[in-house]
N, C-alpha and C positions, 0 to 999 in steps of 0.2 A: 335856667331855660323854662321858659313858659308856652304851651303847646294845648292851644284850645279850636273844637271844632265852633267855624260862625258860621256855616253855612251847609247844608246836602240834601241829597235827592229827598223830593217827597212824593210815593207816588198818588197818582190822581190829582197831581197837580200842576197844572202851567202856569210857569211863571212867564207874566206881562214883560215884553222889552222894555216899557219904562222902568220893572223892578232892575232888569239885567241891567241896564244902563245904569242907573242908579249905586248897582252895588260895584260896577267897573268903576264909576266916575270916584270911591270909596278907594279899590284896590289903587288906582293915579297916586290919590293922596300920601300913599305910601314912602313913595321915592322920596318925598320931601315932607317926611312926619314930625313935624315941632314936639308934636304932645304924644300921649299915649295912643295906642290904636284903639280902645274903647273909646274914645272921645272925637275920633275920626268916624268912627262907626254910630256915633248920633248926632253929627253934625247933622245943621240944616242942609235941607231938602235942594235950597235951592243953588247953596253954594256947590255940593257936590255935584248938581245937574250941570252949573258954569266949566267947573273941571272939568266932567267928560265930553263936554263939547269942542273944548278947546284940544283935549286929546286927540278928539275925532278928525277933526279939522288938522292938528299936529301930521298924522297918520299914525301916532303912536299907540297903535289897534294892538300889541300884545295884553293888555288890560282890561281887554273886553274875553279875555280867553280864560278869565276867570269862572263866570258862570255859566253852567252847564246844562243841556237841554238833551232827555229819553224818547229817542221817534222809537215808537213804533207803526213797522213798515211790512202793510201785507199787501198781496196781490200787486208787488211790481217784478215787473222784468230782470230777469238777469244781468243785462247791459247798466241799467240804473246802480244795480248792486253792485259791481266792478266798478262803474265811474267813483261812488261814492269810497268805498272802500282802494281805491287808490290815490286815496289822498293823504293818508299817511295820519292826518289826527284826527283821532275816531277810535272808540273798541264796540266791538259789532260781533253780536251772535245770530249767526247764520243758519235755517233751516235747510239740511245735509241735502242738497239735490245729487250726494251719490247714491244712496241706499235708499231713497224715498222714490215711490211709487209718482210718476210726474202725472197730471190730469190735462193734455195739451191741445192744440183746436184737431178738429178732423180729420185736417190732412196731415197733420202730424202724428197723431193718437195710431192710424190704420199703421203706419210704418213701426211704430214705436212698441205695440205692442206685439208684430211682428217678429221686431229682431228681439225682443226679450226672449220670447220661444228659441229662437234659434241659438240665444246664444247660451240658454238654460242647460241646451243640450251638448252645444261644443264645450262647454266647462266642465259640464259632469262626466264627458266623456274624455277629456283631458287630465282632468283631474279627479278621479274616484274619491280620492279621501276627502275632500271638501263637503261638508254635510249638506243636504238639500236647502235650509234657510240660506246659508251662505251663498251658494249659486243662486239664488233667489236673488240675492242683493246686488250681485257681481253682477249679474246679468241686466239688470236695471243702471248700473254706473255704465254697463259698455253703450246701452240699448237710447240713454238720456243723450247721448252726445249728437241724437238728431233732432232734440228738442231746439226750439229755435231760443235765441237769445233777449225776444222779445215779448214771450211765452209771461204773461201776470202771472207767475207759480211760487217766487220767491216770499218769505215770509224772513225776516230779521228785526232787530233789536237794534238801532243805531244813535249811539251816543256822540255828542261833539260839542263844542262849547261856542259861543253867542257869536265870537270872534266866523270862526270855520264856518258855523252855519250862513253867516253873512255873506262870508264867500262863498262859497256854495252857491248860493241864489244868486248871488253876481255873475259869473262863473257861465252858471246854467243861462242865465240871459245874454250874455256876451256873445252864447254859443247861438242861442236861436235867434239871435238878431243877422252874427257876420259870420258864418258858418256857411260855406258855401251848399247851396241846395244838391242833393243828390240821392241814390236811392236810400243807402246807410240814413242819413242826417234826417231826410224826411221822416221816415220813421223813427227818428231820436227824439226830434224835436218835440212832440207831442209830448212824451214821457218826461220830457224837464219841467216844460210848463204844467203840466199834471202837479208837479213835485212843488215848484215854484207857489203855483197856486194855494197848494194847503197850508203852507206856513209864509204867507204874503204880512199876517199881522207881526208877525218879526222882525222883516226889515227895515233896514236903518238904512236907507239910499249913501251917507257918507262910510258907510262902516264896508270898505273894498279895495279891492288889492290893484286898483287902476294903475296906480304911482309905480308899480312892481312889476308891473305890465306880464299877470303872472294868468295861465288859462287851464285848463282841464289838463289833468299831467296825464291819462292816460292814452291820449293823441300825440303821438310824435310832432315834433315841431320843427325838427331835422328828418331830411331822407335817410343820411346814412352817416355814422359813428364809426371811429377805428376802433378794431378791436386791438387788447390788451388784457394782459394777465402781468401784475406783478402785485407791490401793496395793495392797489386797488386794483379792479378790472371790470372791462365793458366787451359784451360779447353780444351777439344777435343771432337770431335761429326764428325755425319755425314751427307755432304751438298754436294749439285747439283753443278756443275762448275757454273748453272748461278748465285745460292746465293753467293759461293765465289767473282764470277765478282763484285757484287753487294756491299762484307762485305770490299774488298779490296780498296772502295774509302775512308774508316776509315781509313787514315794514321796514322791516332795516335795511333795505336791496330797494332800488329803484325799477321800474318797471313801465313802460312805453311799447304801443302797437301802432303800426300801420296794416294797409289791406295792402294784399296784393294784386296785382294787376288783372292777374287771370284764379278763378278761385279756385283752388284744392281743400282735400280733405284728410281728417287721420283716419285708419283704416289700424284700429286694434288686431294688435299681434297675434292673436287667439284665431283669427280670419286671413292675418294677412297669409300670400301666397297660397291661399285656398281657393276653391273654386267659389267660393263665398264673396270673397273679396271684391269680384267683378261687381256684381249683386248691390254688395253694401255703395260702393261707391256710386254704381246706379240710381240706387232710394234715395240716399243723401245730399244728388244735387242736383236731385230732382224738386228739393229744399233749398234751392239758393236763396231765392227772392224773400225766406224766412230768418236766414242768416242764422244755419243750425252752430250749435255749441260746438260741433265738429269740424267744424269750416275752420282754417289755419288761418294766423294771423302771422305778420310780420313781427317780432317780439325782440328789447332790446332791453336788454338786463344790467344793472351797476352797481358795485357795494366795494367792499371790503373784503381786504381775507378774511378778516376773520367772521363776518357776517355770512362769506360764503361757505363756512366750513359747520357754521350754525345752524345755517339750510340744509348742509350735508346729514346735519344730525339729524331733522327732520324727514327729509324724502328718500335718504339712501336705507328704503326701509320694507318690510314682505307684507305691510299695513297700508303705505302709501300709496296713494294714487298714482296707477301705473304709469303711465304719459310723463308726468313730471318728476320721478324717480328716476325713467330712462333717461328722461331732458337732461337733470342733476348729473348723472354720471357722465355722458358727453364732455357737460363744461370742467369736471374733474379731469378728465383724460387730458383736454385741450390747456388747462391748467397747467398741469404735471408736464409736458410735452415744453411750453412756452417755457417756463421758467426750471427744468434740469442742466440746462448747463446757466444760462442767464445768470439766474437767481437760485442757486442750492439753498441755500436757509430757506425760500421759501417752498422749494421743493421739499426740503424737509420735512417742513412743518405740517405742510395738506398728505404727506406718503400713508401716515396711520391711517388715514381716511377713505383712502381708493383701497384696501382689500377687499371691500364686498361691503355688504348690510350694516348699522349703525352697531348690529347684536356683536361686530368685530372690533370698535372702536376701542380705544384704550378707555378702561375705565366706566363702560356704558354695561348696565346692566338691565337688563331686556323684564319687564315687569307682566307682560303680555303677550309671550314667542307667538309668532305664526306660524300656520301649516308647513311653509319654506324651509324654515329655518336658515342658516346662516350662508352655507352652500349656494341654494335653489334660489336664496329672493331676488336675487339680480338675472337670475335667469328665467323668470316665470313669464306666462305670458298673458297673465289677468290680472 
């Protein structure tokens, strides 16, 4: 076995699509390598330019998903960050919008730092033993959920290779071209072509998934999906764009939103059935036309058991984000329920799962308990 690196990131450096090309029209050669790969790898110039074209033309675009390209991506929208990162190829580090102080326009700032106070105090007062920084933070993850989704506050790291990014920019054009005008899309629009724009010297016009007739997966393209629980399962509910943000780093689990016809909102359990409640819902849409991170979306979910039981390790947790650990346990119940007498093996399988917190799982051992502990985390209300 011979195991050598030809190629990796360098930073402060952009590589030209003519290099990315060049070195795809190199990996083509592969399939059909006469000689050694050293000798593919200093062919002339011009003969590997004639391969990748021909690939291009082929549609045989996995070979452009060779070389790789580091955005960094500050001061955009939330919404751009969920589009991108629901594309499944990408690894992306995200600046935490739950424990981070958000800076957002005026009419959202007076509300927002608002319900921080308030909710600094329903915590502390719910919860004595949580030390003051920590309601500090809690109080900012509840308080963010009226930040609008269009709010320039995101800061991330987005990786994806020549192939992706082509789509991408196809993708984003397709949308602001046949995208029907409305109030959502108006405001979307902008922020693609923003995006578009800054990496225009990239595009390859043939290098797109036209043939595959394939578009922004995080727009429904169907009304409505049966749901289903068995090997696999497709279930639908309704979640805040931040649970979304949060369900969409499950790459192994498909994930698709519609709006709803008339808008609601989530109303944190720390509030909800308080005389708060009335209140919060008040502030909050009173933010419509801003499209706060709170505003519910239509949400339709699909994986694997065993992918969902992989999430379960994840969010069934007194760390996790509360909204999609509630979510989490729902589709466990609805699980467990579908398939007990149907399918017992797979009841079986998901049962060690449903007692409570991941700190219960067979075999999980808890490297950082939380204040809950094992008991109380399914039952908290922050």
């Amino acid at each position: 076995m011979k195991v050598e690196v030809v190629a990796s990131t360098k930073v402060g450096y952009k590589m030209p699509k003519e290099e990315a090309i060049d070195f795809s029209g190199k990996e083509a050669g592969i399939c059909y390598l006469p000689d050694d790969l050293q000798k593919l790898l200093n062919e002339d110039k011009e003969k590997t330019l004639k391969r990748a074209n021909r690939t291009l033309k082929s549609g045989h675009h996995s070979v452009f998903g060779h070389p790789t390209y580091n955005l960094s991506l500050e001061g955009i929208p939330k919404i751009l960050a969920m589009i991108l990162n629901n594309e499944k190829v990408y690894n992306t580090s995200e600046k935490s919008a739950r424990y981070t102080k958000m800076n957002p326009s005026k009419e959202e700032k007076e509300l927002y730092e608002k319900w921080i106070e308030i909710y600094k105090e329903k915590i502390s007062e719910e919860y004595p033993i949580i030390d003051e920084k920590r309601v500090e933070k809690l109080a900012q993850e509840n308080a963010r959920y009226l930040i609008s989704i269009f709010t320039p506050a995101t800061v991330m790291g987005h990786t994806l290779n020549f192939c992706q990014l082509n789509y991408t920019i196809h993708w984003f054009e397709d949308y602001i071209k046949n995208e029907e005008d409305n109030k959502f899309s108006k405001k979307l629009k902008p922020v693609l072509q923003e995006f578009v724009d800054e990496l225009k010297d990239l595009k390859v016009d043939e290098l797109n998934s036209n043939m595959k007739n394939r578009k922004l997966s995080l727009f429904a393209q169907r009304k409505e999906r049966k749901e289903e629980f068995g090997e696999n399962y497709c279930t639908t509910y309704l979640a805040s764009f931040a649970q979304l943000a949060q369900a969409q780093r499950h790459r192994t689990l498909i994930y698709e939103m519609s709006f709803l016809d008339e808008p609601k909102y989530y109303v944190p359990p720390i509030i909800k059935g308080t005389k708060l409640e009335e209140e919060w819902l008040k502030d909050i849409s009173s933010l419509e036309d801003f499209y706060p991170q709170g505003m519910l979306v239509k949400v339709n979910e699909r994986g694997t058991l065993e992918n969902f039981i992989l999430k379960c390790t994840e969010r069934l947790c007194g760390a996790a984000q509360l909204e999609i650990m509630e979510q989490t346990d729902r589709i466990m119940k609805k699980y467990l329920e579908a398939t007990k007498e149907k399918n017992p093996e797979i009841y079986e399988e998901l049962l060690p799962y449903s007692k409570g917190a991941r700190c219960t799982f067979p075999g999980w051992k808890c490297t950082t308990p939380c204040v809950f502990g094992p008991k109380n985390a399914m039952k908290r209300k922050i």
